[in-house]
TIRO-2110 file (N, C-alpha, C; in Angstrom, 1 decimal):
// TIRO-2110
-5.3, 15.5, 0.8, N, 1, A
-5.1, 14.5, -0.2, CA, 1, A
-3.8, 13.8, 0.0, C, 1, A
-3.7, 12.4, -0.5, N, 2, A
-3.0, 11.7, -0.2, CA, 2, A
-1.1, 12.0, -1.3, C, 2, A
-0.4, 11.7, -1.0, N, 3, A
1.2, 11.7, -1.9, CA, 3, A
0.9, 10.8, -3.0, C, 3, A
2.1, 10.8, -4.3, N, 4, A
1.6, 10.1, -5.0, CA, 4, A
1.2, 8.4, -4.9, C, 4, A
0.9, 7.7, -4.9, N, 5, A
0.7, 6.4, -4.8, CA, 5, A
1.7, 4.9, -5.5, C, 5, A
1.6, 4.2, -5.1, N, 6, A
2.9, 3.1, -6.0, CA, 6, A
2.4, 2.9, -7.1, C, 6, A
1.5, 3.6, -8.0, N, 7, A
0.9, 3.3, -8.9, CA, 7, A
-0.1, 3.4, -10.2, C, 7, A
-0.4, 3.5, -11.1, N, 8, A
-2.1, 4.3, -11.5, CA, 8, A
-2.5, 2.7, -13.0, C, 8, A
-3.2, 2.7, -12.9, N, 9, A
-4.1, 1.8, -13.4, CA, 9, A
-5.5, 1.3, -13.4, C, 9, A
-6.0, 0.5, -14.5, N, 10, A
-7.7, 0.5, -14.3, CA, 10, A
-8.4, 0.4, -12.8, C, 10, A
-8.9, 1.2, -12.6, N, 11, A
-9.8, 0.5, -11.0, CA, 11, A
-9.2, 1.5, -10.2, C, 11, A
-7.9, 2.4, -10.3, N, 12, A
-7.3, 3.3, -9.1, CA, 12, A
-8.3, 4.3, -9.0, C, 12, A
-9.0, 5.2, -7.9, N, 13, A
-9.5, 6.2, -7.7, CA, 13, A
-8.2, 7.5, -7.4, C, 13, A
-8.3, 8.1, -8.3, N, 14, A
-7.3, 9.6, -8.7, CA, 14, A
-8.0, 11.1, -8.6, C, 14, A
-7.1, 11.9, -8.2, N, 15, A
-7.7, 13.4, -8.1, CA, 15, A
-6.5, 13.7, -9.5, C, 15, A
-7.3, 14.8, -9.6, N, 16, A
-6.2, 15.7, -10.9, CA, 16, A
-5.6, 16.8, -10.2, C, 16, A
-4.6, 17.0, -10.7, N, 17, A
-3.5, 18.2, -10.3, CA, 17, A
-2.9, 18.9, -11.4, C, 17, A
-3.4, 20.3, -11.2, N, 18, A
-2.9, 21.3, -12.2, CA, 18, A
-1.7, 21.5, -12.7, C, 18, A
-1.6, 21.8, -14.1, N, 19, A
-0.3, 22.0, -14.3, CA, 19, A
0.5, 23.2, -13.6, C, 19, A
2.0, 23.1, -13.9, N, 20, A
2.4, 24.5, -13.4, CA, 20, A
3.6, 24.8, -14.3, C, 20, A
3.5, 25.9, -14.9, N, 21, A
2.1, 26.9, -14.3, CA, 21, A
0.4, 27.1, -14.6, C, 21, A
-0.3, 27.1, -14.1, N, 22, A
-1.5, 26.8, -15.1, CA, 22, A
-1.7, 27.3, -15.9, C, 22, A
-3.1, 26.6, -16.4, N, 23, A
-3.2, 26.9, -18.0, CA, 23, A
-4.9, 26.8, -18.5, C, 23, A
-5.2, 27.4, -19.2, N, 24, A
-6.4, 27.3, -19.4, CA, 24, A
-7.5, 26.3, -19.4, C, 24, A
-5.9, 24.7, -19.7, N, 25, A
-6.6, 23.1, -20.0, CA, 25, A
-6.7, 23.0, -18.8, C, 25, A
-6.4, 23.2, -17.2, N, 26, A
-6.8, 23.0, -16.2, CA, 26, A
-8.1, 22.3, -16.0, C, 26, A
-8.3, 21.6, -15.2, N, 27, A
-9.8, 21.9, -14.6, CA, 27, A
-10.1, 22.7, -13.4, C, 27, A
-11.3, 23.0, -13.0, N, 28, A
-11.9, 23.7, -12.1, CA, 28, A
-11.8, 22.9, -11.0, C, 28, A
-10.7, 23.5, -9.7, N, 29, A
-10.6, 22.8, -8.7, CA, 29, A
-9.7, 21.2, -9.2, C, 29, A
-9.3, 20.2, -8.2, N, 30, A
-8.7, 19.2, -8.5, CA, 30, A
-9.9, 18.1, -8.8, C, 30, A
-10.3, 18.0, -9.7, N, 31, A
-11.7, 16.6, -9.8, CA, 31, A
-11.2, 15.6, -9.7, C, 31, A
-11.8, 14.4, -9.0, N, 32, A
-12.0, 13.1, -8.3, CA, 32, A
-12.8, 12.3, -9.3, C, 32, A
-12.0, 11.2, -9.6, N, 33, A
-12.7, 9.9, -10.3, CA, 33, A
-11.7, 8.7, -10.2, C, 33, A
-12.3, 7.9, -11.7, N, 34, A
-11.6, 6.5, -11.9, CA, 34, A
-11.0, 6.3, -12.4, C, 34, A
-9.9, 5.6, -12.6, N, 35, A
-9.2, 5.2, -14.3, CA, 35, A
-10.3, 3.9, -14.5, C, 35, A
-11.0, 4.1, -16.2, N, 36, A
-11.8, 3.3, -16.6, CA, 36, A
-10.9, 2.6, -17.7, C, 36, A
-10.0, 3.3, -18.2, N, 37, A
-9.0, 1.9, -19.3, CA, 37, A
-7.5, 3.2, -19.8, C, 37, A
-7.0, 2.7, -20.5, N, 38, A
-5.7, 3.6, -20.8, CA, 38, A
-6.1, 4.5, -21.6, C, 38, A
-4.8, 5.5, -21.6, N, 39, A
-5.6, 6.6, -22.4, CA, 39, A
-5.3, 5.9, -24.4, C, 39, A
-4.5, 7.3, -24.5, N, 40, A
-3.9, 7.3, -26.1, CA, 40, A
-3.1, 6.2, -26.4, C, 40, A
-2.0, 6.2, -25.2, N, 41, A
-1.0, 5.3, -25.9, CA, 41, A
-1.1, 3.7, -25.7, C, 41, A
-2.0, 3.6, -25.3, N, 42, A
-2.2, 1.9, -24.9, CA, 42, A
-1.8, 1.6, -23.3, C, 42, A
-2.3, 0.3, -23.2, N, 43, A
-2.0, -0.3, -22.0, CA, 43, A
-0.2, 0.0, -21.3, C, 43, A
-0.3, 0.4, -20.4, N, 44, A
1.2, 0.5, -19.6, CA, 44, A
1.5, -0.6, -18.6, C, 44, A
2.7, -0.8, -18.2, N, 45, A
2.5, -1.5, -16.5, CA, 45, A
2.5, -0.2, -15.4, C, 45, A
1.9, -1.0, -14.4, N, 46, A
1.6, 0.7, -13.8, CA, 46, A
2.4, 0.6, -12.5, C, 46, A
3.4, 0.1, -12.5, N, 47, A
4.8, 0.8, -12.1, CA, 47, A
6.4, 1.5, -12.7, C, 47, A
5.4, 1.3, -14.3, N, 48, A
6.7, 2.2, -14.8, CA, 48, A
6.5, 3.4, -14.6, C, 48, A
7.8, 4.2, -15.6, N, 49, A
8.2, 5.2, -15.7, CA, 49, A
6.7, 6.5, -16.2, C, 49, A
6.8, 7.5, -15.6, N, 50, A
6.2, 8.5, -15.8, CA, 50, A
6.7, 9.1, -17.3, C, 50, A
6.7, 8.7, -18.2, N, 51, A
7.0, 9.4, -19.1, CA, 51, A
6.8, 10.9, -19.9, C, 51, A
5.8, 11.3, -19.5, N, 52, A
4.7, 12.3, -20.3, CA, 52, A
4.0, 12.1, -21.6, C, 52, A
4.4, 10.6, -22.0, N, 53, A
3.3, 10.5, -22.6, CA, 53, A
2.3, 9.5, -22.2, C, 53, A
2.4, 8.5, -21.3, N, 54, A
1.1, 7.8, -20.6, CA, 54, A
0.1, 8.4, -20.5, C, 54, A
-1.3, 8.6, -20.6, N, 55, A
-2.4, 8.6, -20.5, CA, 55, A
-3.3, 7.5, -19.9, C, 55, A
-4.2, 8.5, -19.4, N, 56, A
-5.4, 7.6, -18.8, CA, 56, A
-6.4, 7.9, -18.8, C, 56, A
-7.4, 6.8, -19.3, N, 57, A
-9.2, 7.4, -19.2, CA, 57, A
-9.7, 7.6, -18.2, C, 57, A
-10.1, 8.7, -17.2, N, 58, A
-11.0, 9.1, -16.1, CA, 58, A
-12.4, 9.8, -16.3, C, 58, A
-12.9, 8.7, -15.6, N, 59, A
-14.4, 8.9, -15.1, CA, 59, A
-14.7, 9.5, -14.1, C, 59, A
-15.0, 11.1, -14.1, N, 60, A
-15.5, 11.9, -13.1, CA, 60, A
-16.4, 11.4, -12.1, C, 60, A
-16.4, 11.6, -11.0, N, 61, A
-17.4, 11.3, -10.3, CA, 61, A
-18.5, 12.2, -10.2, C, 61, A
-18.3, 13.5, -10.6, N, 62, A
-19.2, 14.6, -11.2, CA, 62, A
-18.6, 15.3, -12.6, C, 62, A
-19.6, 15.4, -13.4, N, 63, A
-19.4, 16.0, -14.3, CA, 63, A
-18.6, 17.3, -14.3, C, 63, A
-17.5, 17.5, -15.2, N, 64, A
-16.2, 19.3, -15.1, CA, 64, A
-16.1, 19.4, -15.9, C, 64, A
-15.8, 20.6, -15.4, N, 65, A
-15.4, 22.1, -16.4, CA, 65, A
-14.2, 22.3, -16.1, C, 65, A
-13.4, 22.4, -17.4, N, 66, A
-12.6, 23.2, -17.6, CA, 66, A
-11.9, 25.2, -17.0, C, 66, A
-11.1, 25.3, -17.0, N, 67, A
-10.7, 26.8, -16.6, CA, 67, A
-11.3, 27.6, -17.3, C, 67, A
-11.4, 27.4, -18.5, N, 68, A
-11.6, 28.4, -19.6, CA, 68, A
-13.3, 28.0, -20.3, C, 68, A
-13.9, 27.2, -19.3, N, 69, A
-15.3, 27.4, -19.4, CA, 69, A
-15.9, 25.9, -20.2, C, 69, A
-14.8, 25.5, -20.5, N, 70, A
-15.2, 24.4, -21.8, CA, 70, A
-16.3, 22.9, -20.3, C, 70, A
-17.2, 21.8, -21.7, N, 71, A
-17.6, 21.3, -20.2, CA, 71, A
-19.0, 21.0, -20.4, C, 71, A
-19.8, 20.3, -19.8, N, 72, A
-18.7, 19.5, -18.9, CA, 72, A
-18.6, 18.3, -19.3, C, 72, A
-17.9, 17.4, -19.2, N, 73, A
-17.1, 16.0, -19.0, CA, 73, A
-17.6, 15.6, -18.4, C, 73, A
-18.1, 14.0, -18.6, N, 74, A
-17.6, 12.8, -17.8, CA, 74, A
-17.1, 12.0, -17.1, C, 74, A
-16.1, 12.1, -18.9, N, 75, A
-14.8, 11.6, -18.3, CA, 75, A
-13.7, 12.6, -19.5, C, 75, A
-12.3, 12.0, -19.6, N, 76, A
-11.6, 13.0, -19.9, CA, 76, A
-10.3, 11.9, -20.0, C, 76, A
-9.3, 12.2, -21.0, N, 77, A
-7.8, 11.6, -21.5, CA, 77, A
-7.0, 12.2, -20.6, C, 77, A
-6.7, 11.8, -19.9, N, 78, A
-5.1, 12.4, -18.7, CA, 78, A
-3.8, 12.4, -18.9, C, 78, A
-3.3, 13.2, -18.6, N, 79, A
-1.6, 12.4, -18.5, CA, 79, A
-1.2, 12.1, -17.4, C, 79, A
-0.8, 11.1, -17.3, N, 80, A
-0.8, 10.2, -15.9, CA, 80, A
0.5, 10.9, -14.7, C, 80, A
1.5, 12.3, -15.1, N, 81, A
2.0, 13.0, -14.7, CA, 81, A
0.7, 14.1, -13.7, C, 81, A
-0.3, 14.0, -14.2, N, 82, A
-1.2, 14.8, -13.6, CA, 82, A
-2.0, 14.4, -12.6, C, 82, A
-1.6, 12.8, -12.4, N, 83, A
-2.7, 11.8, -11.8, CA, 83, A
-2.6, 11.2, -10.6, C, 83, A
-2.7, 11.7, -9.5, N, 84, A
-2.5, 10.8, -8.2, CA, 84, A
-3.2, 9.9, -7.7, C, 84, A
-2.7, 9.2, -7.1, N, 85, A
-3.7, 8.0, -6.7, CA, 85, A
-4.7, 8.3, -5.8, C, 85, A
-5.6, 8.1, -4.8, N, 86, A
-6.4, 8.8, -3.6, CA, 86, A
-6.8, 7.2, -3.2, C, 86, A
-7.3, 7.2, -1.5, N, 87, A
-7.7, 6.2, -1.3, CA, 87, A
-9.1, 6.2, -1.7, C, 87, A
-9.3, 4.7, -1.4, N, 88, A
-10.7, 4.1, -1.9, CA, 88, A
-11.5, 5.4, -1.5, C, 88, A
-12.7, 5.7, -2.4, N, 89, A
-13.3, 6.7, -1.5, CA, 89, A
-15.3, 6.3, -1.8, C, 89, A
-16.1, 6.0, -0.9, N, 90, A
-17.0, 5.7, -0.1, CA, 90, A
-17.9, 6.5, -0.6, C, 90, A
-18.7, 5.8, -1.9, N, 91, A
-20.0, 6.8, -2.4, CA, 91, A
-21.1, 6.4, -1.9, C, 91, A
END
C-alpha cells in the first residue's frame, strides 16, 4: 500500500489503518473505499492540518466488521488520522 498521500477529500480512494495500539473500534484487516462527503465536523481543505478531529464519510467497497464483531458497514465516520490515500483502484 501506498505512504500517506498530499491529501484526503470527496472522490479520494483510502485504506484504513489501525489504531496503535489497537482496540476493539478497529476494523477487521485495513478496509478499502471512498470518501463520499465529510464526516462530523464539516467540510475541511484537504491540505490542512491533521488535527484529530477531521472526519470522513467512507464507503466500503465491501461491507465490515469491526474487531469486536460489531457489522457490518457500508460505510463508516473516520478520522482522517486513520486515513490514507491509495491509488485509483480498478473495479
Amino acid at each position: 500500500m501506498t505512504g500517506r498521500g498530499p491529501g484526503l477529500g470527496v472522490g479520494v480512494q483510502v485504506y484504513v489503518r489501525e489504531h496503535d495500539p489497537a482496540s476493539s473500534d478497529d476494523w477487521i484487516g485495513e478496509p478499502t473505499g471512498v470518501i463520499i462527503a465529510p464526516g462530523d465536523r464539516g467540510l475541511r481543505n484537504v491540505y490542512g492540518p491533521q488535527d484529530g478531529l477531521t472526519t470522513w464519510t467512507v464507503s466500503f467497497f465491501e461491507p465490515q466488521h469491526r474487531r469486536d464483531g460489531r457489522g457490518p458497514y457500508e460505510t463508516a465516520i473516520i478520522p482522517a488520522s486513520l486515513l490514507v490515500a491509495e491509488e485509483p483502484y480498478d473495479r
